[in-house]
KEKELO-488712 format. One record per atom (N, C-alpha, C, O): residue in three letters; atom name; x, y, z; residue number from 1. Coordinates in nm, 3 decimals, decimal comma. Atoms other than C-alpha are relative to their C-alpha. Example, Ala and Ser with C-alpha at 12.3 -4.5 7.8 and 13.67 -1.06 7.14 Angstrom:
2
@res:ALA	atom:N	px:0,089	py:-0,119	pz:0,000	n:1
@res:ALA	atom:CA	px:1,230	py:-0,450	pz:0,780	n:1
@res:ALA	atom:C	px:0,090	py:0,120	pz:0,000	n:1
@res:ALA	atom:O	px:0,194	py:0,118	pz:0,066	n:1
@res:SER	atom:N	px:-0,082	py:-0,119	pz:-0,006	n:2
@res:SER	atom:CA	px:1,367	py:-0,106	pz:0,714	n:2
@res:SER	atom:C	px:-0,077	py:0,109	pz:0,073	n:2
@res:SER	atom:O	px:-0,026	py:0,220	pz:0,090	n:2
END
This chain:
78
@res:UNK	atom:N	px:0,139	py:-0,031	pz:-0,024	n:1
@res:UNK	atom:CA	px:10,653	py:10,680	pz:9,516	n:1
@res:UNK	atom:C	px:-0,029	py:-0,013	pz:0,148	n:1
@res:UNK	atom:O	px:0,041	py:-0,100	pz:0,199	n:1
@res:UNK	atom:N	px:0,015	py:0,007	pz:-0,087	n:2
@res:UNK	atom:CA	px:10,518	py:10,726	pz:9,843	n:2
@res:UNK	atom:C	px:-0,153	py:-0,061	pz:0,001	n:2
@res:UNK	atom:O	px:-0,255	py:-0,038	pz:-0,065	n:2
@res:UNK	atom:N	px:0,145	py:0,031	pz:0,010	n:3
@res:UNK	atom:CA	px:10,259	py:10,531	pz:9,955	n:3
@res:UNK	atom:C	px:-0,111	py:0,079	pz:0,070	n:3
@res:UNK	atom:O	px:-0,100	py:0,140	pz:0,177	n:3
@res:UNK	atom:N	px:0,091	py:-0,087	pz:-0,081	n:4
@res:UNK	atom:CA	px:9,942	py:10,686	pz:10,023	n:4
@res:UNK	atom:C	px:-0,156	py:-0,019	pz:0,043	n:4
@res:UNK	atom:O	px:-0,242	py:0,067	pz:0,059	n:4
@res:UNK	atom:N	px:0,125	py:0,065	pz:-0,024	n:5
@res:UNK	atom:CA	px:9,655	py:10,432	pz:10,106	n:5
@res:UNK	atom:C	px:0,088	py:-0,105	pz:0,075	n:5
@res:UNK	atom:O	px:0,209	py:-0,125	pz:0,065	n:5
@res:UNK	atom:N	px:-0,035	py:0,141	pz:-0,055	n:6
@res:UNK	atom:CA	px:9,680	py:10,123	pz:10,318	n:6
@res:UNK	atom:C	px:0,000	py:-0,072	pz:-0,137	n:6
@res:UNK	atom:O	px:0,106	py:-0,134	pz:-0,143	n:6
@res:UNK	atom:N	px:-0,042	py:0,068	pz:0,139	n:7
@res:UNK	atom:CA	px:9,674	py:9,969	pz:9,966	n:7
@res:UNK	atom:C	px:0,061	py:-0,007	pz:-0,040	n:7
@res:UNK	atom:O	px:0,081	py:-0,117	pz:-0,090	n:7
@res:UNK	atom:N	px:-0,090	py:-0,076	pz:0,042	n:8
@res:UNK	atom:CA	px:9,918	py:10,144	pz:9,860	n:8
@res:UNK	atom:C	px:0,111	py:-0,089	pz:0,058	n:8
@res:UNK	atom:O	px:0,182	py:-0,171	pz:0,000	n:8
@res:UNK	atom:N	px:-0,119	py:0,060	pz:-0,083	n:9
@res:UNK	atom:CA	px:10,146	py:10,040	pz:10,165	n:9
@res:UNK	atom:C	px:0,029	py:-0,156	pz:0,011	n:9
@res:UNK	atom:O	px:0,128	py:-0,219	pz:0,049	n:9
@res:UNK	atom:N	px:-0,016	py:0,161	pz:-0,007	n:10
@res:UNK	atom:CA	px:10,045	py:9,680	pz:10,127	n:10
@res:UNK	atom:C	px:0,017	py:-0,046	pz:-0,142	n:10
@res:UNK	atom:O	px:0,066	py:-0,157	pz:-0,161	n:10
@res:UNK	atom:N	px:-0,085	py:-0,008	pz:0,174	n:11
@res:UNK	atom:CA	px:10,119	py:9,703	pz:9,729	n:11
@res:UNK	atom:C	px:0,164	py:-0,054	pz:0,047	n:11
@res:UNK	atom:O	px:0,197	py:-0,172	pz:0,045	n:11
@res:UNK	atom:N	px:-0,101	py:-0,039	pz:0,009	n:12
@res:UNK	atom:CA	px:10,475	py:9,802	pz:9,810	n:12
@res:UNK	atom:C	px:0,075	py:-0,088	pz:0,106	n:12
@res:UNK	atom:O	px:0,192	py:-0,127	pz:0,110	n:12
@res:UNK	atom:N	px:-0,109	py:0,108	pz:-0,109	n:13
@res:UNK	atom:CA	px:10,554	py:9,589	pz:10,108	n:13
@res:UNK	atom:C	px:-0,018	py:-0,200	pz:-0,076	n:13
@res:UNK	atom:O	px:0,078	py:-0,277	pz:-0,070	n:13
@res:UNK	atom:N	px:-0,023	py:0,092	pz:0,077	n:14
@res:UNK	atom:CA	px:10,429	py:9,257	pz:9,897	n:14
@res:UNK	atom:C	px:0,103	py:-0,021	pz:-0,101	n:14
@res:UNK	atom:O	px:0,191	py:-0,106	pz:-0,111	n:14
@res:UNK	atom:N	px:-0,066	py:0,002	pz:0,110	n:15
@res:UNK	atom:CA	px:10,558	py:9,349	pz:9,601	n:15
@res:UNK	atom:C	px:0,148	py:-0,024	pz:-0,002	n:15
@res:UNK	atom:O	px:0,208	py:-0,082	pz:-0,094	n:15
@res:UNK	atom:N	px:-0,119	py:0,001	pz:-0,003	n:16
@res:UNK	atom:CA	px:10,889	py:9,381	pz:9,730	n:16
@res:UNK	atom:C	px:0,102	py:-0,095	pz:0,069	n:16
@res:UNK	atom:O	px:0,225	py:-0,089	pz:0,064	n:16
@res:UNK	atom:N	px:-0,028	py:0,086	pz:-0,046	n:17
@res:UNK	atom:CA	px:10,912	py:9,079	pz:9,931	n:17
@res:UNK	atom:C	px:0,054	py:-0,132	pz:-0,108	n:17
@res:UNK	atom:O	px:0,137	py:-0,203	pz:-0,051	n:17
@res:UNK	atom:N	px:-0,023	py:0,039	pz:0,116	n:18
@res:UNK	atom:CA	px:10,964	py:8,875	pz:9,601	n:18
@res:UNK	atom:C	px:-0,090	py:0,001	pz:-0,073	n:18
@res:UNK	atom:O	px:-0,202	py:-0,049	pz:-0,065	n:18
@res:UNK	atom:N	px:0,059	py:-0,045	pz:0,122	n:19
@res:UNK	atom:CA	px:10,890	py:9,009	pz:9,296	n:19
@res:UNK	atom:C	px:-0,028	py:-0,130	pz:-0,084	n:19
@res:UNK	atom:O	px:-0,147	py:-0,152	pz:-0,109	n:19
@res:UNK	atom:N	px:0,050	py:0,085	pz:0,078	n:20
@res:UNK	atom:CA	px:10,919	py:8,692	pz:9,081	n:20
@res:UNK	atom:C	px:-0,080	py:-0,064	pz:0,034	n:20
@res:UNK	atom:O	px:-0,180	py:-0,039	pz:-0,034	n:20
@res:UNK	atom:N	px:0,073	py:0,051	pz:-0,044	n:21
@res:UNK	atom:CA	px:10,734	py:8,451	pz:9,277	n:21
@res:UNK	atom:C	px:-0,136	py:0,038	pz:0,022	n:21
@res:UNK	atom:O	px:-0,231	py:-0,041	pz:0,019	n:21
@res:UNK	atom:N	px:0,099	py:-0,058	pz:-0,012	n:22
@res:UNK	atom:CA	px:10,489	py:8,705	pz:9,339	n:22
@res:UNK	atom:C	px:-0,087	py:0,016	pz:-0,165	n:22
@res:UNK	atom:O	px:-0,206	py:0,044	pz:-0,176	n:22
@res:UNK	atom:N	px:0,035	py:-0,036	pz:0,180	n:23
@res:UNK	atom:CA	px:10,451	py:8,735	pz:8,893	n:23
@res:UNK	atom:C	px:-0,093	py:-0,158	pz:0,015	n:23
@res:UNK	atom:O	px:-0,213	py:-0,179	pz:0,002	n:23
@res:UNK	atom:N	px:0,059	py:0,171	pz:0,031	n:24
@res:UNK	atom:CA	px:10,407	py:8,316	pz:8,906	n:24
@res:UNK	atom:C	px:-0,128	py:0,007	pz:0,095	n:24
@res:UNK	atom:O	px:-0,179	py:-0,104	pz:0,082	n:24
@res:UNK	atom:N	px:0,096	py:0,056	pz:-0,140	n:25
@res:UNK	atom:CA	px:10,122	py:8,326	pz:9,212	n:25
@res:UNK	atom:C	px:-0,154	py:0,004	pz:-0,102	n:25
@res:UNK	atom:O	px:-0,185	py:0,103	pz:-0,168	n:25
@res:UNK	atom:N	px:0,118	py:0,027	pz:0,089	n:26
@res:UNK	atom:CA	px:9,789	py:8,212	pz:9,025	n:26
@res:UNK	atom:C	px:-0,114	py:-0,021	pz:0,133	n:26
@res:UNK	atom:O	px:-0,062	py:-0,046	pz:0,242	n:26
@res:UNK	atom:N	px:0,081	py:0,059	pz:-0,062	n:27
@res:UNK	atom:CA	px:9,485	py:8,138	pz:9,215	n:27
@res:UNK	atom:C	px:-0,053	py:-0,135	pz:-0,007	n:27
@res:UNK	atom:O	px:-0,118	py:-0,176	pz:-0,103	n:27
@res:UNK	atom:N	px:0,078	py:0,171	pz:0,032	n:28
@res:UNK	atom:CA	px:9,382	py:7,766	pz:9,276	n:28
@res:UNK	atom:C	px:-0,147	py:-0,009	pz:-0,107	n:28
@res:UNK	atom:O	px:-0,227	py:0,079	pz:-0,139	n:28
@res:UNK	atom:N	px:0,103	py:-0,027	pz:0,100	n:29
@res:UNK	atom:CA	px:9,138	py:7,638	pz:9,033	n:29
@res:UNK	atom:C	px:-0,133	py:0,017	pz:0,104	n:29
@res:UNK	atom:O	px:-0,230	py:0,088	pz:0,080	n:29
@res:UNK	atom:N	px:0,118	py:-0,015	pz:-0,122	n:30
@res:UNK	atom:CA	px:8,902	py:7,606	pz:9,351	n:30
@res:UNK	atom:C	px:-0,025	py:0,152	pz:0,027	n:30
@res:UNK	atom:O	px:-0,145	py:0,180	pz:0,019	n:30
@res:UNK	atom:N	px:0,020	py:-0,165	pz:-0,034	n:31
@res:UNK	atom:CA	px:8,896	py:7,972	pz:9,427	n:31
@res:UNK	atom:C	px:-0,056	py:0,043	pz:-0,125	n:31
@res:UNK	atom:O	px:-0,166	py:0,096	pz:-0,113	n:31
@res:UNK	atom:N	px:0,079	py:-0,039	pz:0,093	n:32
@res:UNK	atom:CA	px:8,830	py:8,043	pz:9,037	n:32
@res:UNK	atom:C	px:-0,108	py:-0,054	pz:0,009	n:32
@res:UNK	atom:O	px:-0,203	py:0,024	pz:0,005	n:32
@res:UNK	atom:N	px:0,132	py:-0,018	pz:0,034	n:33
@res:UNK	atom:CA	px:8,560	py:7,868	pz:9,025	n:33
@res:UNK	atom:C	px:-0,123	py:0,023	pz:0,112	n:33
@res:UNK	atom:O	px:-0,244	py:0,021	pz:0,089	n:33
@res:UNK	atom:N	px:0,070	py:-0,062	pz:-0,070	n:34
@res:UNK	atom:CA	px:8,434	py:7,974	pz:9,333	n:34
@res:UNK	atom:C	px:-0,086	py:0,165	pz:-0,032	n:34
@res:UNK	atom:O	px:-0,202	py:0,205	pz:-0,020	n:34
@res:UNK	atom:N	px:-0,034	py:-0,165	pz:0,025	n:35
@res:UNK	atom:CA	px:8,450	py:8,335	pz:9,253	n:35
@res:UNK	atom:C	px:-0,111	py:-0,027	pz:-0,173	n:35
@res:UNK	atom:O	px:-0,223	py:0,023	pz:-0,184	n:35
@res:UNK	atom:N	px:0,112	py:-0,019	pz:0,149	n:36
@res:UNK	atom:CA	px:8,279	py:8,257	pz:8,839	n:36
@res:UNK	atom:C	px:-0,157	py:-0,074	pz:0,092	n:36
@res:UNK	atom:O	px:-0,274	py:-0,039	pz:0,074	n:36
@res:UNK	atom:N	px:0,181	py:0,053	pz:-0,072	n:37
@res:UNK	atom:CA	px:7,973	py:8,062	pz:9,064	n:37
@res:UNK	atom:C	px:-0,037	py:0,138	pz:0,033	n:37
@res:UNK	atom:O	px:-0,134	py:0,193	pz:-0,018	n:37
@res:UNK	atom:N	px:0,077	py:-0,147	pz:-0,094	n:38
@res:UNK	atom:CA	px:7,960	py:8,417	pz:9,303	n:38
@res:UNK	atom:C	px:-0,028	py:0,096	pz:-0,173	n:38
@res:UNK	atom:O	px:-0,142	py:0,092	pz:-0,219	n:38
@res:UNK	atom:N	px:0,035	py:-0,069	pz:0,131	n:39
@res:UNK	atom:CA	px:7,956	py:8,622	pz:8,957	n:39
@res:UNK	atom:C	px:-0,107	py:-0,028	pz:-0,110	n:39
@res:UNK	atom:O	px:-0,171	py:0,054	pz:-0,176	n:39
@res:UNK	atom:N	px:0,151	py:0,035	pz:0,088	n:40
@res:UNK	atom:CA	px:7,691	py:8,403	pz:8,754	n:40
@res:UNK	atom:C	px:-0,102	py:-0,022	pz:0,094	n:40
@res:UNK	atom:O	px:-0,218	py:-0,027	pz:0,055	n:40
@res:UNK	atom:N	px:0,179	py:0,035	pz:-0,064	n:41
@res:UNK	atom:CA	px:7,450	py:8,326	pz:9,080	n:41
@res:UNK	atom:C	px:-0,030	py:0,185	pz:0,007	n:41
@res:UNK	atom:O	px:-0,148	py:0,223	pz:0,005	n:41
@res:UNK	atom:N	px:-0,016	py:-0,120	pz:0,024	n:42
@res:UNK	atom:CA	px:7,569	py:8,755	pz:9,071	n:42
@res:UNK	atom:C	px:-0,139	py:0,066	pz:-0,075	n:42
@res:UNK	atom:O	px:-0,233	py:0,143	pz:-0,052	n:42
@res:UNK	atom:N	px:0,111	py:0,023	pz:0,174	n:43
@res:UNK	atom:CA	px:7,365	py:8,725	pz:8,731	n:43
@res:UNK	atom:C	px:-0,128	py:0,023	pz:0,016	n:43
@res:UNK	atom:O	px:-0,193	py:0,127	pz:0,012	n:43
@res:UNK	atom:N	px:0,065	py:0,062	pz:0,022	n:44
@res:UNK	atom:CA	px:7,130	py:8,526	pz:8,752	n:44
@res:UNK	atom:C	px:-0,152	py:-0,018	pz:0,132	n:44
@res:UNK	atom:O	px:-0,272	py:-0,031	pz:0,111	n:44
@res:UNK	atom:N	px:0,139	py:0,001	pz:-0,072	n:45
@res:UNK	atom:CA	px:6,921	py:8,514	pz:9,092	n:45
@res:UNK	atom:C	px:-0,004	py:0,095	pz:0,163	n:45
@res:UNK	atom:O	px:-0,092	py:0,127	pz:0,242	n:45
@res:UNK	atom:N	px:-0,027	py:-0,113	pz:-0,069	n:46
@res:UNK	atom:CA	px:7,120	py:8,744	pz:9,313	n:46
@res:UNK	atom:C	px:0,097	py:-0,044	pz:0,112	n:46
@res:UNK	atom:O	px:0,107	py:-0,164	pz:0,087	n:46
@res:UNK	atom:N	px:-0,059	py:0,052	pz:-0,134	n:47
@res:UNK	atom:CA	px:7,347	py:8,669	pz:9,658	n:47
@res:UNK	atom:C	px:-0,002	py:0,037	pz:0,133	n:47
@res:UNK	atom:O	px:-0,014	py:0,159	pz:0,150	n:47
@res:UNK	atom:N	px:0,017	py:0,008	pz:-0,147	n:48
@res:UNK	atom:CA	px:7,335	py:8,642	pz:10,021	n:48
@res:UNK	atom:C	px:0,065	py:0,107	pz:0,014	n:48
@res:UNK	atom:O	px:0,125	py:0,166	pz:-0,076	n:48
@res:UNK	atom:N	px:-0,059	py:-0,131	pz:-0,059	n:49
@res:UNK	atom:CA	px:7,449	py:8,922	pz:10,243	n:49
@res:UNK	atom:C	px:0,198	py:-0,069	pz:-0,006	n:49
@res:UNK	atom:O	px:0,302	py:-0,013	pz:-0,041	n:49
@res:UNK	atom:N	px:-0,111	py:0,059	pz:-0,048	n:50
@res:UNK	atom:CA	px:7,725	py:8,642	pz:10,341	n:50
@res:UNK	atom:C	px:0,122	py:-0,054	pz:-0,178	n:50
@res:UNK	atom:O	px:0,240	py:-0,079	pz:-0,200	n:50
@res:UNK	atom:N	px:-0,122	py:0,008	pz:0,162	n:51
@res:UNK	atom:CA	px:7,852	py:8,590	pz:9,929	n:51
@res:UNK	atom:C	px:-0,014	py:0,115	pz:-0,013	n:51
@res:UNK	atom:O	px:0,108	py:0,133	pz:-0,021	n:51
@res:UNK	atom:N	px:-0,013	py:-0,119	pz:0,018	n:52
@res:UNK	atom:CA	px:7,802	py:8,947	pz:9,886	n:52
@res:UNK	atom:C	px:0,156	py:0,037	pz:0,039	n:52
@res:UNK	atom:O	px:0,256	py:0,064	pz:-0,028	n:52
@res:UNK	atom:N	px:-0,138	py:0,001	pz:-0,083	n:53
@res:UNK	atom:CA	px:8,069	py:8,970	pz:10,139	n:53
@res:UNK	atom:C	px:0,125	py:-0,054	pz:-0,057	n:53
@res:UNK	atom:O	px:0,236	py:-0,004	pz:-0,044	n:53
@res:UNK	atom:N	px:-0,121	py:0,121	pz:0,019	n:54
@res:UNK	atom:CA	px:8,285	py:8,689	pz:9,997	n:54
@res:UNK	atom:C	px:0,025	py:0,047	pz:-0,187	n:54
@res:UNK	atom:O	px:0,138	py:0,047	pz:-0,238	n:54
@res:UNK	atom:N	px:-0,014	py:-0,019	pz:0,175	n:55
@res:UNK	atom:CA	px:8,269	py:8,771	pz:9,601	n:55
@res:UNK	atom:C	px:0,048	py:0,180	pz:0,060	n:55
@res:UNK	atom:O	px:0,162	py:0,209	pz:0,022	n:55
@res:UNK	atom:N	px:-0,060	py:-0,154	pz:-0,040	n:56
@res:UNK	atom:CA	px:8,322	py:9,193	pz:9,767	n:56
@res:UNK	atom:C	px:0,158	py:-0,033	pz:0,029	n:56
@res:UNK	atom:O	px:0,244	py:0,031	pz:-0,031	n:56
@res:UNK	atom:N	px:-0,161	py:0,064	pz:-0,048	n:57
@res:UNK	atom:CA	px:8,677	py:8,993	pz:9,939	n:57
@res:UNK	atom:C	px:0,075	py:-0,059	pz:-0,168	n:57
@res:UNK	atom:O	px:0,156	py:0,013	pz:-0,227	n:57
@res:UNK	atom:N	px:-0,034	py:0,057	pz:0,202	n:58
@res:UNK	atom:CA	px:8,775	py:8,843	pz:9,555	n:58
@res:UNK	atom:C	px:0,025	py:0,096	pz:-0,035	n:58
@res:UNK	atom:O	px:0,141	py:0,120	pz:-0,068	n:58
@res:UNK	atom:N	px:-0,024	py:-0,119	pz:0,102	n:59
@res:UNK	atom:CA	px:8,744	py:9,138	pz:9,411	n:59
@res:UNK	atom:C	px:0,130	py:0,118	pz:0,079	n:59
@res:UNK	atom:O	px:0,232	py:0,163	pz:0,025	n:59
@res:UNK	atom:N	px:-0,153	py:-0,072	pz:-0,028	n:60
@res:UNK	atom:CA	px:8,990	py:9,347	pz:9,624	n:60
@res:UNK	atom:C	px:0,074	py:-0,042	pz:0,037	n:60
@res:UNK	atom:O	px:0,153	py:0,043	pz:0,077	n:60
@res:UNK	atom:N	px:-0,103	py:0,075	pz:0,040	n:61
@res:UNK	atom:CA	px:9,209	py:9,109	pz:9,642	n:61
@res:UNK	atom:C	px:0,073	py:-0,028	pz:-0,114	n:61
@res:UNK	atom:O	px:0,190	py:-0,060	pz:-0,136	n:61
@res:UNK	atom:N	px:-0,039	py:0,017	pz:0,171	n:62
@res:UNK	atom:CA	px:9,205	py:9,085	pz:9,279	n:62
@res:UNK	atom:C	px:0,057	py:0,132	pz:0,015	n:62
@res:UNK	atom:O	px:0,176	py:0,142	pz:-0,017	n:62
@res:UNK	atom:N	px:-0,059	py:-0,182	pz:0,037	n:63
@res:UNK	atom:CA	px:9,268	py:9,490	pz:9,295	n:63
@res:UNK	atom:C	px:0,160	py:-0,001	pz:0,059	n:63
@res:UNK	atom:O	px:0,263	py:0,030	pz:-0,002	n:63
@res:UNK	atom:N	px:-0,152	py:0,006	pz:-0,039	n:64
@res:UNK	atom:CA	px:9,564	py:9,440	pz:9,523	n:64
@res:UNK	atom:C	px:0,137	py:-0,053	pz:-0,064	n:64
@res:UNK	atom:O	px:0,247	py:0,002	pz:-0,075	n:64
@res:UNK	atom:N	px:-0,063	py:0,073	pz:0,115	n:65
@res:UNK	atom:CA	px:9,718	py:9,185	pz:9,303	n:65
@res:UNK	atom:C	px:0,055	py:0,018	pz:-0,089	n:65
@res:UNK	atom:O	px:0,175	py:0,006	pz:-0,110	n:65
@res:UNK	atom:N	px:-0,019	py:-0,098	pz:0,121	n:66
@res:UNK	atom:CA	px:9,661	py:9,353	pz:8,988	n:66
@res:UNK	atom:C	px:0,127	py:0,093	pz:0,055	n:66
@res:UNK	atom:O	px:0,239	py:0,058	pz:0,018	n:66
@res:UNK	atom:N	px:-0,070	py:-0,112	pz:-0,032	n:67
@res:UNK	atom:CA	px:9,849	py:9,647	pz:9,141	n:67
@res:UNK	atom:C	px:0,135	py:-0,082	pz:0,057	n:67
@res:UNK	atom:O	px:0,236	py:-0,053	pz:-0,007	n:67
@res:UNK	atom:N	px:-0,134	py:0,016	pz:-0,055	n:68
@res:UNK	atom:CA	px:10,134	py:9,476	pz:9,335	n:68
@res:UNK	atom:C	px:0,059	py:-0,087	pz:-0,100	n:68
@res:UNK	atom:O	px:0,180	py:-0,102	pz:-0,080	n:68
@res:UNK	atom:N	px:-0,107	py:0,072	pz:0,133	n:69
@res:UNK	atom:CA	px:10,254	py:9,254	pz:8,996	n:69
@res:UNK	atom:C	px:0,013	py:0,111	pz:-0,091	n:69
@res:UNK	atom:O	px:0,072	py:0,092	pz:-0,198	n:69
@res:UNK	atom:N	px:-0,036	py:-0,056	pz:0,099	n:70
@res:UNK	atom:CA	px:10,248	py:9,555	pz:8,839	n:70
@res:UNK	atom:C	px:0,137	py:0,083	pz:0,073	n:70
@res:UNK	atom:O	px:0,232	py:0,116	pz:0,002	n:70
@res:UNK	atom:N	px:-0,108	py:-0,036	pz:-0,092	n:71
@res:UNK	atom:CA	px:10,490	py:9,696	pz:9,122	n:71
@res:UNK	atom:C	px:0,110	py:-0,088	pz:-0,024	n:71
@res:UNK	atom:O	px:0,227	py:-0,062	pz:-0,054	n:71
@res:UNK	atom:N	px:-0,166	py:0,100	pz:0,015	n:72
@res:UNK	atom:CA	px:10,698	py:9,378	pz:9,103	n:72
@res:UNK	atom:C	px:0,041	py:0,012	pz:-0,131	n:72
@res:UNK	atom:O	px:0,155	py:-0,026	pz:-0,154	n:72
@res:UNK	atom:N	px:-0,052	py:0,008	pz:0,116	n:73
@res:UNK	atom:CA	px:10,710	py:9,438	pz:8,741	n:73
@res:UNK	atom:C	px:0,094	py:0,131	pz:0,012	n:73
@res:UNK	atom:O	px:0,217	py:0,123	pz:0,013	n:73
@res:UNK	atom:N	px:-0,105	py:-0,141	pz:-0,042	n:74
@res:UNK	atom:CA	px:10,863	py:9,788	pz:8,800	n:74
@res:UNK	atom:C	px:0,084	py:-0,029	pz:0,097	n:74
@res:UNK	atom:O	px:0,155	py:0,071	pz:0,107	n:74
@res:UNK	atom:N	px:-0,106	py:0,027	pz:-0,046	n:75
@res:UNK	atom:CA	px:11,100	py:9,627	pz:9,047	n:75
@res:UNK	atom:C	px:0,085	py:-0,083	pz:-0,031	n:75
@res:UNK	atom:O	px:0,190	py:-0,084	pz:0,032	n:75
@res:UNK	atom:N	px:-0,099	py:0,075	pz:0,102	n:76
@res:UNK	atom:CA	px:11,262	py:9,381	pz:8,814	n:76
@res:UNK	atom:C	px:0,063	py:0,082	pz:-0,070	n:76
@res:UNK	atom:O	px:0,184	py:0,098	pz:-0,078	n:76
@res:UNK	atom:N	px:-0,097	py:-0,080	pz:0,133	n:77
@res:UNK	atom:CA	px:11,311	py:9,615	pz:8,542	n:77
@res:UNK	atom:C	px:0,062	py:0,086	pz:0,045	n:77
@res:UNK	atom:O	px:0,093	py:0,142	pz:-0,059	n:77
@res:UNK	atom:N	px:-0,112	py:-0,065	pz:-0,040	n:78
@res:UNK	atom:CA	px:11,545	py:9,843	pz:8,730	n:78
@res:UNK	atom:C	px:0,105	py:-0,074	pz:0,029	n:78
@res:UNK	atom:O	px:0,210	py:-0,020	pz:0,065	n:78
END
């Protein structure tokens, strides 16, 4: 596959740096529950320009993630 986003290219260069280690990588529990606070104050009464920002960073990080364990999973199984 060629990459064809900076996403893309930073998928493929993680992913391939180690795949397993990269499967085990969890987020601290501090970061989850950072991230469920930004999503229920989200809710509930709304957020700053400056958590806007910071819960917007979470989330494509999460996207990158998602995507590059699914890369390392396709580079094990060959």
């Amino acid at each position: 596959m060629v990459a064809s986003t900076i996403f893309d290219e930073f998928v493929d260069f993680i992913a391939s740096k180690n795949p397993k280690e990269l499967l085990s990588f969890k987020p601290s529990s501090k970061a989850n529950e950072r991230y469920e606070l930004l999503v229920q104050k989200e809710k509930t009464e709304g957020l700053s320009i400056t958590e806007r920002k910071e819960l917007d960073n979470y989330e494509v990080l999460e996207f990158i993630m998602r995507r590059a364990k699914t890369k390392a999973r396709l580079i094990l199984a060959v």
